[in-house]
C-alpha positions, -999 to +999 in steps of 0.1 A: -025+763-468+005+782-466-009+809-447-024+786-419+010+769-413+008+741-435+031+736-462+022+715-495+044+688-504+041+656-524+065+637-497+048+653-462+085+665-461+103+700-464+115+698-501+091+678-517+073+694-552+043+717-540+020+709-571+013+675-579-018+646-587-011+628-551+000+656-524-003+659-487+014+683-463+039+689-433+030+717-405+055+745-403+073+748-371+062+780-355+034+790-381+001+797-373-011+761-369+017+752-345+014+782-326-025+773-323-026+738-318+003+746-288-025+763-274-055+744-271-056+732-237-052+690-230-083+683-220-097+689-252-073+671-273-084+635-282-056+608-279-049+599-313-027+569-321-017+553-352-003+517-356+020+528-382+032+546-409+016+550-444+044+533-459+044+498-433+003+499-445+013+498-480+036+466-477+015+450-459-017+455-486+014+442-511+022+412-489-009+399-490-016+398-527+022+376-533+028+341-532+057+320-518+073+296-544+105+270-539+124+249-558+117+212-547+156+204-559+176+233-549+151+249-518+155+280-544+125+305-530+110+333-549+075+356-545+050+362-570+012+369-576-004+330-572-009+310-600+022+313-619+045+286-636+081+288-624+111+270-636+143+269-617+171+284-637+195+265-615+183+230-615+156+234-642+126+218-619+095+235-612+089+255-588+058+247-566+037+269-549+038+272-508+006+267-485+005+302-467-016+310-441-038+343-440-031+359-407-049+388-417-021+409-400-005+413-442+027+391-430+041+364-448+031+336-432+041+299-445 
């Protein structure tokens, strides 16, 4: 990879470990990638977009498996996987859980 401009890196940044179970890669400026890809003329390059980073993805896959939870008493609010028994440490009620609606987007909702 190295000699086609693109360095190994378990981050996608300069630094990261170069060996490792879940790796990807950064380009390296002025390499033989860069230096290639600056050529290709426009008209052949599609117009790629992204709505995001890897990272925003991963919360929102998280958000959507977690539950809202508040103390009837206090208003206390916690998060957790649905289903679960929560006491209030404060005011010792239970907790109940909170009607959230699915958006589909991965938000919060509620």
């Amino acid at each position: 990879m190295v000699d086609v401009g693109l360095h190994p890196s378990h981050t996608g940044q300069p630094g990261g470990n170069v060996v490792g179970q879940n790796m990807t890669h950064f380009i390296i400026d002025d390499g033989p990638f860069d230096r290639a890809f600056k050529k290709m003329p426009e008209d052949i390059l599609l117009p790629w977009t992204s709505s995001g980073s890897l990272e925003e993805a991963k919360k929102k896959r998280v958000a959507k498996r977690k539950t809202a939870y508040s103390c009837g008493s206090c208003g206390a609010r916690v998060w957790g996987k649905a289903g679960l028994v929560i006491v209030c440490g404060t005011c010792e009620q239970p907790f109940e859980q909170e009607a959230v609606e699915d958006d589909g987007e991965g938000g919060e909702g509620a």
